[in-house]
LUMNU-156786 format. One record per residue: residue in one letter; chain; x, y, z of N, C-alpha, C, O in turn. Coordinates in Angstrom, 2 decimals. Atoms other than C-alpha are relative to their C-alpha. Layout:
LUMNU-156786
res, chain, nx, ny, nz, cax, cay, caz, cx, cy, cz, ox, oy, oz
A, A, X, Y, Z, X, Y, Z, X, Y, Z, X, Y, Z
...
END
This chain:
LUMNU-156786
res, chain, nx, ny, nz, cax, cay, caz, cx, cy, cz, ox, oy, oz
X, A, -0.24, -1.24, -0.72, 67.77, 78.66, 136.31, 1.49, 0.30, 0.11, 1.94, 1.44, 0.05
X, A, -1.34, -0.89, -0.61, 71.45, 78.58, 137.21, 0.38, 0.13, -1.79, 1.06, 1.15, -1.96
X, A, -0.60, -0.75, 1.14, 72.19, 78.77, 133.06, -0.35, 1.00, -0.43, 0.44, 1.71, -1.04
X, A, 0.99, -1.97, -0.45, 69.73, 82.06, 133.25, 0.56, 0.66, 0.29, 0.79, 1.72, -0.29
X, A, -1.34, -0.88, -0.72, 72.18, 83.13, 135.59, 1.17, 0.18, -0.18, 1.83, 1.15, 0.19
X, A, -1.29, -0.77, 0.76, 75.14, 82.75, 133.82, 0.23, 0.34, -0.97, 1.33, 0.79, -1.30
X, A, 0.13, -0.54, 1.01, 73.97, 83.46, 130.91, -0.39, 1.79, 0.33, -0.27, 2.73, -0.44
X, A, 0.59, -1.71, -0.61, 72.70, 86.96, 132.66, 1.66, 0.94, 0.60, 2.02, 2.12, 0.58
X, A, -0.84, -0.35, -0.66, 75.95, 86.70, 134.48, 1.05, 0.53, -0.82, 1.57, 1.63, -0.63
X, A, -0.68, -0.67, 0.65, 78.11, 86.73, 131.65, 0.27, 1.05, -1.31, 1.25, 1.49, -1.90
X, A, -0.13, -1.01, 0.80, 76.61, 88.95, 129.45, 0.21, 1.13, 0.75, 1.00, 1.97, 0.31
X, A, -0.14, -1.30, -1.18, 76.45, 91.55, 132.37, 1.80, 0.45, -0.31, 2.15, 1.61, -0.51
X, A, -1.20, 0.06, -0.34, 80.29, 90.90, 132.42, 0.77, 0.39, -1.36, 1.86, 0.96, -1.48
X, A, -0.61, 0.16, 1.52, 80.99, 90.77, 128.78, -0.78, 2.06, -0.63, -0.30, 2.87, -1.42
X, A, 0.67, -1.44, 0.09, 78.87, 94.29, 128.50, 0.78, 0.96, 0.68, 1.24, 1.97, 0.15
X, A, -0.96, -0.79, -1.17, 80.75, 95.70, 131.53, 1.18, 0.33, -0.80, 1.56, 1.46, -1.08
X, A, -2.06, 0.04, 0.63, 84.52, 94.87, 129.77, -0.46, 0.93, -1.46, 0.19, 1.92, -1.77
X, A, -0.39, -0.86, 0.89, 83.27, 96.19, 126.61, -0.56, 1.84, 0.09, -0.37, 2.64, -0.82
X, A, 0.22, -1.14, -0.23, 81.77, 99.53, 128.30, 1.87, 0.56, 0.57, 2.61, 1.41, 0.08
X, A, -1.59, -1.12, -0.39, 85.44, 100.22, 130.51, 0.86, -0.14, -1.57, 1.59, 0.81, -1.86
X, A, -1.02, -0.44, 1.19, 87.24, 99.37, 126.76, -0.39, 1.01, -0.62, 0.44, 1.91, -0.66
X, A, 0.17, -1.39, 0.50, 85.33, 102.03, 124.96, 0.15, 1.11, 0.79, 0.15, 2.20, 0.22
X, A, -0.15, -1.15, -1.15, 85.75, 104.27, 127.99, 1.74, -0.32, -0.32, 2.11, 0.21, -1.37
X, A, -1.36, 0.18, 0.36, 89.53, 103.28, 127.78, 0.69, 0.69, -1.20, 1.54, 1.58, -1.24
X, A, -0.34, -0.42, 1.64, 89.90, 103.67, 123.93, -0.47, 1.32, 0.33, 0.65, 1.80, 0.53
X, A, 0.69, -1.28, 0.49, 87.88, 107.32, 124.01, 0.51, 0.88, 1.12, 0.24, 2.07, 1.00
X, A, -0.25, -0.53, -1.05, 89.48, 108.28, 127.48, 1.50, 0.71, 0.28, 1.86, 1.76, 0.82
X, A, -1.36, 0.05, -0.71, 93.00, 107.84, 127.86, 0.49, 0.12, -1.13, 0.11, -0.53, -2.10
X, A, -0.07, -1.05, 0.98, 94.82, 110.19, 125.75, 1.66, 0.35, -0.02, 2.17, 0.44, 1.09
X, A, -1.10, -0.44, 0.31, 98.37, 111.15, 124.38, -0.21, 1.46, -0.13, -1.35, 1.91, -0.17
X, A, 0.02, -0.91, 0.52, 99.64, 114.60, 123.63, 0.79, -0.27, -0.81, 1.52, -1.17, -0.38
X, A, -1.00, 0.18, 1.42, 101.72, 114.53, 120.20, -0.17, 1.27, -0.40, -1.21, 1.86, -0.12
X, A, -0.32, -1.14, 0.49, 102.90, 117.55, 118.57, -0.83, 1.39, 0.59, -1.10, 2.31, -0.20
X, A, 0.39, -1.05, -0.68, 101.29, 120.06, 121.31, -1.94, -0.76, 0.07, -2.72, -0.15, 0.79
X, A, 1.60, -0.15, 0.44, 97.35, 118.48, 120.33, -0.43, -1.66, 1.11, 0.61, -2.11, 1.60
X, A, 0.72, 0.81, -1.28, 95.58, 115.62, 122.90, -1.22, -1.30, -1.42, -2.32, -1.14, -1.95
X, A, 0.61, 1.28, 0.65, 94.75, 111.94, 120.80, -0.36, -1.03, 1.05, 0.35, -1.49, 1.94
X, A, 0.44, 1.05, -1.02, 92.86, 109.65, 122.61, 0.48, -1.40, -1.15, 0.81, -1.28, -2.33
X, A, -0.54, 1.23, 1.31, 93.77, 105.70, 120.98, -0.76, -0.08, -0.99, -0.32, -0.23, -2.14
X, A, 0.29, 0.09, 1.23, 90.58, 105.68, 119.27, 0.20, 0.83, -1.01, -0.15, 0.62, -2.17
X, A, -0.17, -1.24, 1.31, 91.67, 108.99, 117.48, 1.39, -0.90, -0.84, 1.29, -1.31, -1.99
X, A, -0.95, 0.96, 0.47, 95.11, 106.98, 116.95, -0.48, -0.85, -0.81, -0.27, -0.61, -2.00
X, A, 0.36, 0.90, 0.68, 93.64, 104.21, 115.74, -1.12, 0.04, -1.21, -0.87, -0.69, -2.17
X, A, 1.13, 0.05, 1.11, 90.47, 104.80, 113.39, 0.53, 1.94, -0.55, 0.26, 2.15, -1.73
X, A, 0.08, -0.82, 0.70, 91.41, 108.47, 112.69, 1.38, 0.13, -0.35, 1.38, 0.89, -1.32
X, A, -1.07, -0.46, 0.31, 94.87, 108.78, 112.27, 0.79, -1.20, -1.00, 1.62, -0.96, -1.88
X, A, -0.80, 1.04, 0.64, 95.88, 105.07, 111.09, -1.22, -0.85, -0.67, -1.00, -2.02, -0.98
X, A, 0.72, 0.68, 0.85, 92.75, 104.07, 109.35, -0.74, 1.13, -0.65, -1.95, 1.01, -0.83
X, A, 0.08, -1.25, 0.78, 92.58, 107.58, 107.55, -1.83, 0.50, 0.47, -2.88, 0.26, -0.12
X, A, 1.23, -0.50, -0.24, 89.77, 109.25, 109.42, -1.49, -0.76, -0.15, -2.43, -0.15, -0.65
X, A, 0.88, 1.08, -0.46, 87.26, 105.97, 110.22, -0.89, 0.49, 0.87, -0.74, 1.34, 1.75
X, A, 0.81, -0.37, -1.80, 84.26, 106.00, 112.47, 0.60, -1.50, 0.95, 0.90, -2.64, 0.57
X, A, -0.92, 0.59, -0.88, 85.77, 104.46, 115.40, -1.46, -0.91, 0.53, -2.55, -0.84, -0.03
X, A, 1.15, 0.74, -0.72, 83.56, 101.71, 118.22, -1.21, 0.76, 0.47, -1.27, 1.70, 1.26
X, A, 1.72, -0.83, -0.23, 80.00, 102.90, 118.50, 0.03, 0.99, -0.78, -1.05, 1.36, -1.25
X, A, 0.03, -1.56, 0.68, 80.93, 105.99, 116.75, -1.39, 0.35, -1.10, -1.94, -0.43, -1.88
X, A, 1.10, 0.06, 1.40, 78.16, 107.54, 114.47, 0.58, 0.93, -0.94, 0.21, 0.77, -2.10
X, A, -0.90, -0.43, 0.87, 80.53, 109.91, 112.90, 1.41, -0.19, 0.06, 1.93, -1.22, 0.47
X, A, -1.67, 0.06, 0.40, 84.19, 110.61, 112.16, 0.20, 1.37, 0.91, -0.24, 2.52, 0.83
X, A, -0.72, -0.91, -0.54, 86.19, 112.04, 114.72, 0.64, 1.17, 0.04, 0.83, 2.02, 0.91
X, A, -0.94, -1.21, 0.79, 88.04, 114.31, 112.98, -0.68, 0.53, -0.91, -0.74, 0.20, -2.09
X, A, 0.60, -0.60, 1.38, 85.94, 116.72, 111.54, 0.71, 0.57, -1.24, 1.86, 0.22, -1.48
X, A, -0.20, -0.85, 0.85, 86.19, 119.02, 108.64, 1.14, 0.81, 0.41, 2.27, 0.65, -0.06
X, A, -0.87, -1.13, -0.39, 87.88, 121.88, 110.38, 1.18, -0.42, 1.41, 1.60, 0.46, 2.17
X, A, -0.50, 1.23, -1.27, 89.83, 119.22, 113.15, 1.67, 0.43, -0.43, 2.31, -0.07, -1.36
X, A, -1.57, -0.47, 0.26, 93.51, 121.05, 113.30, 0.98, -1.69, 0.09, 2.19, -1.80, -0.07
X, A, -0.84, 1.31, 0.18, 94.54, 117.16, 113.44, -0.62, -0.66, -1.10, -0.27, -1.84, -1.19
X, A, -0.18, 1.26, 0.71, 93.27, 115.64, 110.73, 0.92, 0.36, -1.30, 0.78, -0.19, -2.39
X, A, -1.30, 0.43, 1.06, 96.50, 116.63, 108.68, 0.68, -1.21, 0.29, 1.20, -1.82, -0.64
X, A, -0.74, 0.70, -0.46, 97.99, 114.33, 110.46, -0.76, -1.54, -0.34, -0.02, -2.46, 0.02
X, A, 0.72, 1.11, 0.33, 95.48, 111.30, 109.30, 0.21, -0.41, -1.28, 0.07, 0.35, -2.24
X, A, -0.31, 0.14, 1.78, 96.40, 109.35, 106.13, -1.31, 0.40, -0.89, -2.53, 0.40, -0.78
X, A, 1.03, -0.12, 0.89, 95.11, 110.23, 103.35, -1.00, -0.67, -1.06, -1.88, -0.25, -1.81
X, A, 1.35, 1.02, 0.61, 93.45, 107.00, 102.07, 0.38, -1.11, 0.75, 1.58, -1.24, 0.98
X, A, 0.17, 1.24, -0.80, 92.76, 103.68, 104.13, 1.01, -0.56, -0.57, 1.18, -0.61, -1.78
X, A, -1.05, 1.25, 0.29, 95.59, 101.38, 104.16, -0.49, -1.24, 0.50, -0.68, -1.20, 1.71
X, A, 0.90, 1.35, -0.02, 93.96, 97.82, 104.19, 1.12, -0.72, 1.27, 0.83, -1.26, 2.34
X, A, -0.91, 0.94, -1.00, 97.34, 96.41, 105.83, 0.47, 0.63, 1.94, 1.31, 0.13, 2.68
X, A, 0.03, -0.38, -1.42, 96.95, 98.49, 109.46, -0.70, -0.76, 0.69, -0.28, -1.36, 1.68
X, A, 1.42, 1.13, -0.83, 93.74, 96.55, 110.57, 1.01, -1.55, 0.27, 0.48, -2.49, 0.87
X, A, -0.62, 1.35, -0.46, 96.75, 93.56, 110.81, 0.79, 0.40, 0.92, 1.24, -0.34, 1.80
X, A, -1.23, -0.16, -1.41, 99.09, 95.79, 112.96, -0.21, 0.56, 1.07, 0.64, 0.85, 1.91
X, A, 0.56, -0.74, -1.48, 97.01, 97.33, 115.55, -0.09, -1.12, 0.72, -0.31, -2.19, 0.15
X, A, -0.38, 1.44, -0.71, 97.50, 94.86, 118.60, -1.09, 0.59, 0.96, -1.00, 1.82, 1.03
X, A, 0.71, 0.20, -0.79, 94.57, 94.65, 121.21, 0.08, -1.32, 0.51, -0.85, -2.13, 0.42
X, A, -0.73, 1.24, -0.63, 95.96, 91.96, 122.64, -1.37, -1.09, 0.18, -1.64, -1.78, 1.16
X, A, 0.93, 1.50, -0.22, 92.91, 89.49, 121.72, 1.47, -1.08, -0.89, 2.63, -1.08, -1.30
X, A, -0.92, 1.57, 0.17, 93.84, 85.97, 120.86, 0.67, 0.02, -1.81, 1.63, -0.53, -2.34
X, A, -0.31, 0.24, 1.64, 93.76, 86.66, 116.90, 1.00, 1.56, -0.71, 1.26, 1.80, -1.89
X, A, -1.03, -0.74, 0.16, 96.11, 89.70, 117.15, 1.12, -0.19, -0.52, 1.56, -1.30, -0.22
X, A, -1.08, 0.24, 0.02, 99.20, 90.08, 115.71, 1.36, 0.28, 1.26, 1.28, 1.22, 2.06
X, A, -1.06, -0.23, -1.32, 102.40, 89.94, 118.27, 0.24, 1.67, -0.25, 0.01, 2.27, -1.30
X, A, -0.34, -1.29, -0.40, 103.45, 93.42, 119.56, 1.13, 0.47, -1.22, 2.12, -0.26, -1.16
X, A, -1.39, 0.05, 0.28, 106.05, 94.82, 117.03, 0.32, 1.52, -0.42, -0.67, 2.24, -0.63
X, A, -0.60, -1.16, 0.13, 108.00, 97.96, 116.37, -0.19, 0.60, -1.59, 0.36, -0.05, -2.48
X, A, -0.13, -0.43, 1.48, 107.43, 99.80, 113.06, 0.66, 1.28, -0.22, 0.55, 2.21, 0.57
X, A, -1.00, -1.30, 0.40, 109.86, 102.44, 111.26, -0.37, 0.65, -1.01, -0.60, -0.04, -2.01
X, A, 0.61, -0.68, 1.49, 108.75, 104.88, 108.67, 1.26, -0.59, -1.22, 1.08, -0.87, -2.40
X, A, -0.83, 0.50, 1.61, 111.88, 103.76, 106.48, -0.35, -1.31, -0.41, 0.01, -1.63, -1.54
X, A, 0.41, 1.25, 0.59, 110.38, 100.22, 106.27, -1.21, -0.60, 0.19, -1.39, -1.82, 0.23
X, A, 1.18, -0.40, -0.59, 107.03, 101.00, 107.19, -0.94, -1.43, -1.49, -1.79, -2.27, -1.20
X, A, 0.65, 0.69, 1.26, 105.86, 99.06, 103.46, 0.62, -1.43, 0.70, 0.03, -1.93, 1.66
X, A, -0.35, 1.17, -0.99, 107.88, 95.94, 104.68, -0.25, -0.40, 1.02, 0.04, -1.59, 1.13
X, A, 0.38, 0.26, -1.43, 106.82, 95.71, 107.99, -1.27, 0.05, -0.20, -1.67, -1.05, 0.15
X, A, 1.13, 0.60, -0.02, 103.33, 95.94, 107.37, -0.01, -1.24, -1.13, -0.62, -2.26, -0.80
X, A, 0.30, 1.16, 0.93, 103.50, 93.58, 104.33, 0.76, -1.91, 0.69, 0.91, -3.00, 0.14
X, A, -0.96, 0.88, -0.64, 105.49, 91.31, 107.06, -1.18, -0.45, 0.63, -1.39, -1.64, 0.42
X, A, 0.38, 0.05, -0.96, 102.96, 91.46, 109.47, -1.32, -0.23, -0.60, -1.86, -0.56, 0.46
X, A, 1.63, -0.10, 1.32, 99.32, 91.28, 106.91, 0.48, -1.61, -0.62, -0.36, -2.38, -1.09
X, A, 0.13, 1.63, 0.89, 101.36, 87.66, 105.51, 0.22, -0.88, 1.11, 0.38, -2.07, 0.85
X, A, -0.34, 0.70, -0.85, 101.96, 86.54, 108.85, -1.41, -0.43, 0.59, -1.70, -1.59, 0.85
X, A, 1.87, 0.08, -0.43, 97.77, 87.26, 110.05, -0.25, -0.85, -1.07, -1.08, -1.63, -0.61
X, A, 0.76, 0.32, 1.63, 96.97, 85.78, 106.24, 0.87, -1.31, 0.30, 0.00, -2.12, -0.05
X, A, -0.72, 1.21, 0.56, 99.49, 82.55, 106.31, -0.26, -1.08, 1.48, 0.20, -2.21, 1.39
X, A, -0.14, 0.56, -0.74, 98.53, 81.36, 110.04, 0.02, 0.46, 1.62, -0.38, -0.18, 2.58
X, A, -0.25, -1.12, -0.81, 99.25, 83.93, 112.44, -1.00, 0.27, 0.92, -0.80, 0.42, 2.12
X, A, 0.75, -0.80, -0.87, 96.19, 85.08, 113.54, -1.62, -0.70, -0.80, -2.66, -0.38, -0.24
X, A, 1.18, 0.46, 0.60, 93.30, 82.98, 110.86, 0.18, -1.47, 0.67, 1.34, -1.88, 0.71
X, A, 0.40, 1.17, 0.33, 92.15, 79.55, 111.69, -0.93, -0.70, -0.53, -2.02, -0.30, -0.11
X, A, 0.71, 0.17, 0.47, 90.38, 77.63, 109.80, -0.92, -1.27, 0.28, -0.48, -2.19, -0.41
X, A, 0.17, 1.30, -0.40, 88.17, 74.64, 111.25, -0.84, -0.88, -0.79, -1.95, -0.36, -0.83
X, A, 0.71, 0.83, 0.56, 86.63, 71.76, 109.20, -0.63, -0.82, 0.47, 0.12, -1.62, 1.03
X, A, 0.78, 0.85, -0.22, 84.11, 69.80, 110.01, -0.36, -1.25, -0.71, -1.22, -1.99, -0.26
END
């Protein structure tokens, strides 16, 4: 009975955290160049070139979506290493510059890939 209960307890809990993060991600919102991005628009539509985002069943950014100029125009494989959600297998927080924007992700994609953020355990 009491592992019933914390097994009840901490999925309740673990359900809860990931309901306020998608409320978080889909809620809480920038304005940039006059137009209103919430992070997941940041993140899956703008820096993983128009993605369906958590739970999503489509793509944010429709067709006629006066922001999705602003969304790359093909998936860059090496973003999914520099978005930081501060879990444990994140990369550290770091600053990126459009003039070295290729370097800095290829900095930060060999740092997740060499140790950073993979472990590997053997048995």
């Amino acid at each position: 009975s009491l592992s019933l209960s914390l097994s009840l307890s901490l999925s309740l809990s673990l359900s809860l955290s990931l309901s306020l993060f998608q409320f978080f991600l889909n809620n809480v919102s920038y304005v940039m160049g006059g137009r209103s991005y919430s992070l997941q628009d940041v993140e899956n539509c703008v820096l993983r070139s128009n993605r369906k985002g958590l739970g999503a069943l489509q793509k944010q950014f429709g067709k006629n979506d006066p922001r999705l100029p602003v969304a790359l125009d093909t998936h860059e494989a090496r973003v999914h290493f520099a978005v930081v959600c501060e879990a444990k297998s994140c990369p550290p927080i770091k600053l990126y510059s459009a003039e070295n924007i290729n370097e800095d992700l290829n900095e930060t994609t060999e740092f997740f890939l060499t140790g950073g953020g993979v472990e590997v355990l053997l048995d």
